[in-house]
Structure formats: structure tokens, C-alpha cells
N, C-alpha and C positions, 0 to 999 in steps of 0.2 A: 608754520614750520620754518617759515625762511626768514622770518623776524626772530625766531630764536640763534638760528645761526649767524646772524649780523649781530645781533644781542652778544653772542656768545664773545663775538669778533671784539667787540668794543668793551666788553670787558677785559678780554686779554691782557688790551692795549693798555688797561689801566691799571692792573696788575702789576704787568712790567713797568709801566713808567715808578709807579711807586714803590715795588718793592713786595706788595702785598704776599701774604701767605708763607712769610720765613725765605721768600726766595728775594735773589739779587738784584737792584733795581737797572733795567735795559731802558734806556729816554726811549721815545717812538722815535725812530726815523723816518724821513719821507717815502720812502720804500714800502714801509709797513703801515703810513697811514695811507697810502695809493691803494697799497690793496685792501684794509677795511673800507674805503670808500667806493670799492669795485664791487663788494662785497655786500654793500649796502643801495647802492643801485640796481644790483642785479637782483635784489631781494623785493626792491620798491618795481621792478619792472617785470616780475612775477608777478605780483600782488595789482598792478595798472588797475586791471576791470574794478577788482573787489576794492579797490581806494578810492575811485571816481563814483562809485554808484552809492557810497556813503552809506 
């Protein structure tokens, strides 16, 4: 579940950067890639046990 929401997150991003879906293209700012990347740790550091035990 928490790979779909980081997923969901990094799509966004890519969304806005380009424009996708008839809407207006927003660049990523630093702001916005900090928090996908918070987003994405915190996803990787739920998941710890179940990624180490392969």
C-alpha cells in the first residue's frame, strides 16, 4: 500500500512537469521533489523488514 502511494506521488510529479491530462504544465520545484522524496523513504522505511528478507 505504501508503494502505491509513493507511486501515486511520482506520478504527480510527472503529470505536472509535463502537462499531462489537458492540464497546465507546473516544472517540479525543490519543495515538491523534498516532499516526494520524504515520501518515498517513508514508504521504503515501512516496507524495511519485508525488503531485507527478500
Amino acid at each position: 500500500m505504501t508503494a502505491v502511494i509513493a507511486g501515486q506521488a511520482i506520478a504527480s510529479l510527472i503529470i505536472d512537469q509535463f502537462g499531462g491530462v489537458g492540464l497546465k504544465a507546473r516544472p517540479v520545484d525543490p519543495v515538491r521533489l523534498i516532499g516526494v522524496m520524504m515520501v518515498i523513504l517513508g514508504a521504503a522505511a515501512t516496507q524495511w523488514n519485508a525488503l531485507m528478507r527478500g
